[in-house]
N, C-alpha and C positions, 0 to 999 in steps of 0.2 A: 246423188246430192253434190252439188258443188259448193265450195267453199273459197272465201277468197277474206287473207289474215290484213288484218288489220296493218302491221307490219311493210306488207307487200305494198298495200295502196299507198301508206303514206312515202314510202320509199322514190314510188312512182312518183307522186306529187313532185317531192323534190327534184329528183333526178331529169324532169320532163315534162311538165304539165300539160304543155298542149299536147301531146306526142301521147302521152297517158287518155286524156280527151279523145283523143283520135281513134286509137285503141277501140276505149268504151263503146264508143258512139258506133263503128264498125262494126264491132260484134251483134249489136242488136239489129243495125243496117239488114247484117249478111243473114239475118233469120226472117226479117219483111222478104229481101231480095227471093229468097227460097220457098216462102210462102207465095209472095205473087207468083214468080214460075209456075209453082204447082195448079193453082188457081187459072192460070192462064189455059194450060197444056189441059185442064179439065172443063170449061168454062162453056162448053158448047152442050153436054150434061147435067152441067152442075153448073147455072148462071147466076144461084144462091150464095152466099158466104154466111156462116153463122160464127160472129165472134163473141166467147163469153172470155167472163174469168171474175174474179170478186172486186169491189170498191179499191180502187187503187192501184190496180192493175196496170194501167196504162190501155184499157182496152181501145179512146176514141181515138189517141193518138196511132196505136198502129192501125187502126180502120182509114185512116186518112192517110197514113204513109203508104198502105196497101194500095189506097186506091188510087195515088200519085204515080204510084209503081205501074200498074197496072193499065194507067194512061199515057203514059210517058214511054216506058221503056218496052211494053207488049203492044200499044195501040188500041188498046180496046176500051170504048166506055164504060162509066163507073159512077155509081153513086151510092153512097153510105147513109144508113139510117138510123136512127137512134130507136130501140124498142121500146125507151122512158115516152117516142109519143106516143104508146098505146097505152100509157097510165088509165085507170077511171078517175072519174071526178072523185073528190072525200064530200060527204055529205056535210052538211052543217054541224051534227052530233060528231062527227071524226072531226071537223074543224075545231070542234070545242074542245077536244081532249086528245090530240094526237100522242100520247104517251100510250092509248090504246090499240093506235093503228100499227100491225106491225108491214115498215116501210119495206120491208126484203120480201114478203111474199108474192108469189108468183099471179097471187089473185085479185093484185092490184091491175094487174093488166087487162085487157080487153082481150081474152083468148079470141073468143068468137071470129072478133072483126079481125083478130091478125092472124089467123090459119087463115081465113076467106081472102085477105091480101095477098098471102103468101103465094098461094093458085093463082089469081087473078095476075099477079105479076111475072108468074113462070110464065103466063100462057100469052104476055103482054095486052091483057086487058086492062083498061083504064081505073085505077082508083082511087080516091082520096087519101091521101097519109094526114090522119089527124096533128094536133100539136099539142106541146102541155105545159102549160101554164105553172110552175112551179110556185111564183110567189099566191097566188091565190088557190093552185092546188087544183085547177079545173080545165079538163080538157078542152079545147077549142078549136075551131074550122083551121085547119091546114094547106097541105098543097094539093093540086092535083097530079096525078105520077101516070103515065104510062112507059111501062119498058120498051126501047127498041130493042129489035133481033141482034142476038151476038153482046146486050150490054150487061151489067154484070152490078147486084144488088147487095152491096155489105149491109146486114145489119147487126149492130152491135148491143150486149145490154147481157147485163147477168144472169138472163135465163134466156137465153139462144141457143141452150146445147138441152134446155128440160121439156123430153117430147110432150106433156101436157101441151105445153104453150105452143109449141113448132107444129103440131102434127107431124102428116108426114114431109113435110119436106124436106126434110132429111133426105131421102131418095135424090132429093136433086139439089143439095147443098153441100158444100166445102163444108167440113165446122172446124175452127180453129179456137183453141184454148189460148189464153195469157195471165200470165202471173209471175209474182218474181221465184224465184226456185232460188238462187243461191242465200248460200248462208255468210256474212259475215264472222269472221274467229279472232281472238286476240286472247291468248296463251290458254288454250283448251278450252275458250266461253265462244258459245255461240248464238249467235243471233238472229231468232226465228224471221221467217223472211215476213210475215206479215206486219211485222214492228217497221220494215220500212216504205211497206202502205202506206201503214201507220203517217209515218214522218212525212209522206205523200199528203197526205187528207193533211194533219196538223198544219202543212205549210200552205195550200189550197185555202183551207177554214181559215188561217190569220190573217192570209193579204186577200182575198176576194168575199168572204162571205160574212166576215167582223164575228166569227162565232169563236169564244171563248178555248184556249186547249182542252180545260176539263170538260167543258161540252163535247169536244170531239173526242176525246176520247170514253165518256157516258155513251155515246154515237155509236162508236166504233163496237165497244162491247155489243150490242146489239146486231151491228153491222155481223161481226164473226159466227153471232150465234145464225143468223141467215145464212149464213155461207155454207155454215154443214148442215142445215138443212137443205137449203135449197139449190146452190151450186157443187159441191162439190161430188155428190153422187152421182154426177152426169160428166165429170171432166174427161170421164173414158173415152166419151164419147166421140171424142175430139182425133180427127187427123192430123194434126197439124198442132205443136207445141211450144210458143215462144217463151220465153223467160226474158223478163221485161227489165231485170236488174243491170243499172246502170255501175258500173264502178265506182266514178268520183261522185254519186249523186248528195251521199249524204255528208261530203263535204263540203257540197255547195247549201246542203239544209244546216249546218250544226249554226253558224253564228246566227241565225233568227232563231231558231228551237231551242238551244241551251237557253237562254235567258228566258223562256219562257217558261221553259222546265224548272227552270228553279226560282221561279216565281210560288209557283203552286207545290214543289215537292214538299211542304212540312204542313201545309192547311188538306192538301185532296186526300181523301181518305184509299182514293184503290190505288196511289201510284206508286205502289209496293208490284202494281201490276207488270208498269211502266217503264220502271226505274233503270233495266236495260235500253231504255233507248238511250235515254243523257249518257249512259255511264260508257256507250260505244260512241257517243259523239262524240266528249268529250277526248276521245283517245287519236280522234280524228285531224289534220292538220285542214286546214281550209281551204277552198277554191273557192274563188272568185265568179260570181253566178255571170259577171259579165263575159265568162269566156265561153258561156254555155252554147251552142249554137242555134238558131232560131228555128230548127228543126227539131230538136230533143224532145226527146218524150219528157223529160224534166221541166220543160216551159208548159207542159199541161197544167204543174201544181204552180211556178213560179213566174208566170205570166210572161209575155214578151216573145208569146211563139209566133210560126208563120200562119198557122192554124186560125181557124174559128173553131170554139167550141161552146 
């Protein structure tokens, strides 16, 4: 477990902000840069990529830097998939009450059709990748795909490493795990790494989706309890392990989240749950989001990246 003090960070801040930036942003770099290699040097076996990891992860953002990698610096074709378009439609009775449906199960998806993709594209036969309609919740007509020889098929999504879903393709897949692993500390307290999902989704949900904090984090509990069910027994699975934690990340979140956090801290009734995230932010000195780089896995939640997502 790595640990990185409260103390240290802001020290950096002062001392060097960009230089500190440069740092961060490097370390996660040189884990994509090592993963494409590996993926590269295997790529004529294994033309598959499986990347999982839980909500917040950063998982589309390093599917896209992989695959940047991968074209750019190896030469080889690349294209990433999202395994949200194999959602099923929600029925009309799910539409009416989704407090029922639970959104992390594996059995939202379309297994069928995505083991039969999964072949069909090893063996570069032609097939349709569906789409999915989130605001209405209904799957819909997609692209059509067929592989060339030698190109190379990330696809990402929280149950990419649960062989239910994959079959076997596994045999002819990379599978790469992400998630943040380090822990923040400030004088013996530490701070579980999914609080800065957490702060991921919180900052996501305020500026792109207008869903309330205490919504997301209603969400979020939810979100966790999927996670051990359904991601995290298969994280073994994995070749390949990025820790997706940024350094400066949550002092480029504290001055939108703090004020939002103490909005709700005396009305929300779980944020006793919480209450660790403000009380690390608050210890936090600030960076300025305009220094972030348009590359960051950080512009996934705070928009302004080079990405589509």
């Amino acid at each position: 477990m790595r640990i990185f003090s409260i103390n240290d960070l802001n020290r950096m801040i002062t001392d060097n902000v960009a230089d500190f930036i440069a740092m961060s942003e490097k370390e996660y770099a040189d884990q994509l840069k090592n993963a494409a290699a590996h993926i590269a040097q295997t790529h004529a076996e294994k033309p598959i990529i499986l990347i999982s990891g839980p909500s917040g992860s950063g998982k589309t953002t390093s599917a896209l830097r992989i695959e940047t990698l991968l074209e750019q610096q190896h030469g080889l074709k690349c294209k990433t998939v999202s395994l949200d378009n194999y959602f099923i439609s929600l029925t009309p009775e799910q539409l009416a009450d989704m407090s029922k449906v639970d959104l992390e199960s594996p059995s939202r998806l379309n297994t069928e059709l995505l083991v039969e993709h999964f072949e069909k594209i090893r063996k570069c036969e032609k097939v349709h990748i569906p789409s999915f309609n989130f605001a209405t919740q209904q799957s819909v007509e997609g692209e059509e795909f067929r592989r060339e020889p030698d190109e190379i098929v990330i696809f990402e999504g929280i149950h990419a490493l649960n062989p239910e879903i994959t079959g076997e393709i596994h045999d002819h897949a990379v599978s790469v795990y992400v998630s943040v692993r380090t822990r923040l500390e400030q004088d013996g307290d530490l701070l579980h790494p999914s609080k800065i999902r957490l702060m991921r989704r919180l900052m996501r949900d305020k500026l792109f989706r207008g869903r309330a904090v205490t919504d997301t984090m209603d969400f979020f509990a939810r979100v966790e309890r999927g996670e051990q069910l359904y991601i995290m027994p298969y994280k073994h699975r994995a070749e390949i392990d990025i820790d997706t934690f940024i350094p400066f990340e949550a002092s480029v979140y504290r001055k939108f989240l703090v004020p939002e956090l103490e909005k709700v801290k005396d009305s929300y009734e779980h944020y006793g749950k919480y209450a660790d995230v403000e009380k690390f932010l608050l210890m936090l000195d600030d960076v300025d989001e305009k220094l972030v780089p348009d590359n960051s896995l950080i512009r996934e939640f705070i928009g302004g990246s080079k990405y589509t997502y």
